[in-house]
C-alpha positions in Angstrom: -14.1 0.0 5.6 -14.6 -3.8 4.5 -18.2 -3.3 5.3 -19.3 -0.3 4.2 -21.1 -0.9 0.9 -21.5 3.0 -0.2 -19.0 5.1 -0.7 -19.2 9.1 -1.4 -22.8 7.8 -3.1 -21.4 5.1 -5.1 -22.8 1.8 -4.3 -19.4 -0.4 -4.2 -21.9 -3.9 -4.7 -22.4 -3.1 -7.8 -19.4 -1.3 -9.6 -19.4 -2.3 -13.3 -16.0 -4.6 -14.3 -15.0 -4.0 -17.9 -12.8 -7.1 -19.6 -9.3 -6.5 -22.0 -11.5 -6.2 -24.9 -13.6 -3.3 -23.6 -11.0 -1.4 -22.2 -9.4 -1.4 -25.5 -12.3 -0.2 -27.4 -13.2 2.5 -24.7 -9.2 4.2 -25.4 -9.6 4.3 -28.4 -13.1 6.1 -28.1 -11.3 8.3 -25.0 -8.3 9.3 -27.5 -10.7 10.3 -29.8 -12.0 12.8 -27.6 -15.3 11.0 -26.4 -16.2 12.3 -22.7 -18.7 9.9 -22.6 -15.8 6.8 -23.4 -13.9 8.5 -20.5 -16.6 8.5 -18.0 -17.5 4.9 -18.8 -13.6 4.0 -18.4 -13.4 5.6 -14.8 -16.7 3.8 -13.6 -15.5 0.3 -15.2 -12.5 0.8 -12.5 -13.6 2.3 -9.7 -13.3 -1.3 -8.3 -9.6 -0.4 -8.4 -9.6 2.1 -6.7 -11.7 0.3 -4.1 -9.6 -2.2 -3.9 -6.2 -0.1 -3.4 -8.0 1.7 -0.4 -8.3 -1.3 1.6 -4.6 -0.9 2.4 -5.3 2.0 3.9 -7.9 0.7 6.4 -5.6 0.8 9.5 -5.3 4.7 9.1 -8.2 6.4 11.0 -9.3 8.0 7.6 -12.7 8.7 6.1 -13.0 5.9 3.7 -15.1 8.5 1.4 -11.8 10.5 1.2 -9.7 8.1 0.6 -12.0 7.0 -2.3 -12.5 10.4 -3.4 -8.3 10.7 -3.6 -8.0 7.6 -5.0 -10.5 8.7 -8.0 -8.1 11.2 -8.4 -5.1 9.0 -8.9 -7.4 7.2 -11.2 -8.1 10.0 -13.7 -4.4 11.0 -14.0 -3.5 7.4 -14.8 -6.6 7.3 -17.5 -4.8 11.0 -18.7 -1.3 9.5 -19.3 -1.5 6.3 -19.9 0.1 4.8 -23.0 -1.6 2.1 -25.0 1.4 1.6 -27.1 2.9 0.2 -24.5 3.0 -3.5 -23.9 1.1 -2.7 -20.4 -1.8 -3.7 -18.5 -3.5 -0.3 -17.2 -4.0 -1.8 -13.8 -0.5 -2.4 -13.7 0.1 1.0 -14.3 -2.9 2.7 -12.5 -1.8 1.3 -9.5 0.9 3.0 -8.5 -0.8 6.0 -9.3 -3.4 5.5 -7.2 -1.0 4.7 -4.1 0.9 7.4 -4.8 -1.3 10.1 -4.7 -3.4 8.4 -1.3 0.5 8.6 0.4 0.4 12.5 -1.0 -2.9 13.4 1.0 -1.9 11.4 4.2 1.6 13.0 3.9 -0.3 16.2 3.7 -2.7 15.7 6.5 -0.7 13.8 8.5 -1.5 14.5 12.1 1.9 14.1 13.1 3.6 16.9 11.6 6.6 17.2 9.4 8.6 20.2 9.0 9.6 22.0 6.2 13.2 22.5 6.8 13.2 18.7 7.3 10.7 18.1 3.9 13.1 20.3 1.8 16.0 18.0 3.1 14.6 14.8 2.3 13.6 16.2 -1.2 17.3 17.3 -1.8 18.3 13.8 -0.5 16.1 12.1 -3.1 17.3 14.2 -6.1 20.9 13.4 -5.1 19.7 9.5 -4.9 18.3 10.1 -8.1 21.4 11.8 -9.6 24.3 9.2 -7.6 22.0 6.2 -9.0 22.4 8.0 -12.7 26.4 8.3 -12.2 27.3 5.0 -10.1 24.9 2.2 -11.7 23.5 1.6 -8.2 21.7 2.6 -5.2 24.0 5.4 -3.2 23.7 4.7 0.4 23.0 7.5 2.7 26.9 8.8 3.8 27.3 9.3 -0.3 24.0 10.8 0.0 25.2 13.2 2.8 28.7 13.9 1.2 27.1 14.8 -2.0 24.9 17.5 0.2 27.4 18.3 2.5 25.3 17.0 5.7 25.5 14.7 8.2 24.8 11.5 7.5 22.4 11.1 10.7 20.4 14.3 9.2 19.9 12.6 6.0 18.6 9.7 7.7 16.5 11.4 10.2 14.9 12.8 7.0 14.2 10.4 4.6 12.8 8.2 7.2 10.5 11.5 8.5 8.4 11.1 4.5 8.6 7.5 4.4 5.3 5.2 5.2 6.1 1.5 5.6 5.1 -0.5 2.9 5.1 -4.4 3.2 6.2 -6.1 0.1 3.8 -8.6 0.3 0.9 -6.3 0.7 -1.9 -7.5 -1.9 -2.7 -3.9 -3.6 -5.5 -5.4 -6.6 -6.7 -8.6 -7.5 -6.9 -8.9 -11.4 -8.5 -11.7 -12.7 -8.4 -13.5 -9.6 -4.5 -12.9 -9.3 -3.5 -10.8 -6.8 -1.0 -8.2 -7.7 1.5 -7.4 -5.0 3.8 -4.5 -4.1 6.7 -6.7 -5.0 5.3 -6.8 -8.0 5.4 -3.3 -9.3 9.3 -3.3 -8.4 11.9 -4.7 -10.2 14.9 -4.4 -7.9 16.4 -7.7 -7.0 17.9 -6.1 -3.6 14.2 -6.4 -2.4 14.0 -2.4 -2.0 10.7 -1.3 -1.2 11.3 2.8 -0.7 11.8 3.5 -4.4 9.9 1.0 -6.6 7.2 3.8 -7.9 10.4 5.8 -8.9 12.1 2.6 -10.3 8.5 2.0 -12.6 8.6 5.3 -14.3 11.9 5.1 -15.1 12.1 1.9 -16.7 8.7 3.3 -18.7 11.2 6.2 -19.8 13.7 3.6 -20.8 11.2 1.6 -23.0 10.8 5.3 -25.1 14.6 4.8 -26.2 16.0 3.2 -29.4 17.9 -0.2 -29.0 21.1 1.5 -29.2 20.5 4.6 -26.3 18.9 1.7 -23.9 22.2 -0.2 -24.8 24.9 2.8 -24.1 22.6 3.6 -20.9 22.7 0.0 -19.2 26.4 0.0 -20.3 27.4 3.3 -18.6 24.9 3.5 -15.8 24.3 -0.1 -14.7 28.0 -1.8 -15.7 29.9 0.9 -14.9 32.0 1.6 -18.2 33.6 4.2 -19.2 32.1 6.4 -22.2 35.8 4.9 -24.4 35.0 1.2 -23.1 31.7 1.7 -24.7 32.4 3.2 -27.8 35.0 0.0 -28.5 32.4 -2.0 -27.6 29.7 -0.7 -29.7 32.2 0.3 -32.5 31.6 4.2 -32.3 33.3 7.2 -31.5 33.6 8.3 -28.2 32.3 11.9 -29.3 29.4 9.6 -30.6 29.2 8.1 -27.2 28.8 11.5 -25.3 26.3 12.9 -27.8 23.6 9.6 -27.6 24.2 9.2 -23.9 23.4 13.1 -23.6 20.3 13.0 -25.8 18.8 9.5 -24.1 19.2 11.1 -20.5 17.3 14.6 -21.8 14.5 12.3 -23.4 13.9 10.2 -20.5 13.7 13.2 -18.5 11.2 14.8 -21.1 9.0 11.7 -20.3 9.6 11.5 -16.8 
């Protein structure tokens, strides 16, 4: 893979690199509808996408696939991205990219996993997802399992069974001659490597809420208070409490 120079037709030597400034102009061209803007974007990165691949190079896949995939990743980070953000689209495209690679070697895995244990690790994330919400913290897996009413080895067995390791210190892009790392993209401070794409489009969702909802969200979910501790706090009803804390959860989910 380091060596090949073509890829699916593409001549890798000599993939355009567009600066800040050019990006910038070409969104605003793309959000105005101009195919041709949009084109121009995905060629100016296809270096990213080249350079995601490389940790891939230890698979036994076709690099052209894996370049084709990561394209794909590319174009749905182009599709969503949000200039108003304070953002840099690499930043953002990256995880994109990864994730959907993992997706196609999870779903052409030679090694095999089955549904019945798929559908359990899904359940097991949604729970994560849902005891993280409640809690302020990352459930381990016997909350896990008593919130599904498994066995704790079961929930285990699965989770690990969709996992691919990941080393934190595995250099994904190198922007502006500074390479971006996994670590990078996550900002848990317990060093947590199995969620950090989950952990990034959450805190995007959170960045959609008003001062007060992120407030009354890090309060209940991430200190632990109750909804009445908050609304002394904050010097509203509890009612009031209830009612923001409802309609911040349904608009991070809308953006989620």
């Amino acid at each position: 893979m380091n060596s090949k120079v073509e890829i699916c037709g593409v001549n890798t030597s000599k993939l355009p690199v567009l600066n800040n400034e050019q990006k910038k102009a070409l969104f605003e061209r793309i959000n105005g509808g101009d195919t041709a803007a949009r084109e121009e974007f995905i060629n100016g990165n296809l270096r990213l996408v080249l350079s995601v691949i490389q940790k891939f190079n230890n698979r036994g896949e076709y690099v052209d696939d894996l370049f084709q995939v990561g394209c794909i990743g590319l174009i749905k980070a182009i599709d969503n991205f949000d200039t108003s953000q304070n953002v840099k689209f690499s930043t953002y495209a990256v995880p994109m990219i990864i994730g959907e690679i993992r997706r196609y070697l999870r779903d052409n895995n030679s090694i095999r996993v089955s549904r019945s244990l798929k559908d359990t690790a899904y359940k097991a994330l949604h729970a994560r997802e849902k005891l993280t919400f409640q809690n302020g913290r990352e459930p381990t897996i016997e909350e896990i399992a008593r919130e599904l009413d498994m066995k704790s080895e079961d929930v285990s067995m699965a989770l690990d069974a969709i996992q691919e390791p990941v080393s934190l210190f595995d250099a994904v892009y190198h922007d502006d001659g500074d390479p971006i790392l996994v670590m990078d993209q996550v900002s848990d401070d317990k060093n947590r490597d199995e969620n950090w794409l989950e952990e990034i489009t959450l805190k995007e969702a959170i960045r959609k809420l008003d001062q007060r909802e992120r407030l009354i969200l890090k309060l209940r979910f991430f200190q632990g208070r109750t909804q009445m501790e908050v609304a002394q706090e904050i010097g509203i009803s509890q009612a009031q409490v209830s009612r923001l804390e409802k309609n911040a959860l349904q608009h991070m989910r809308k953006h989620i």
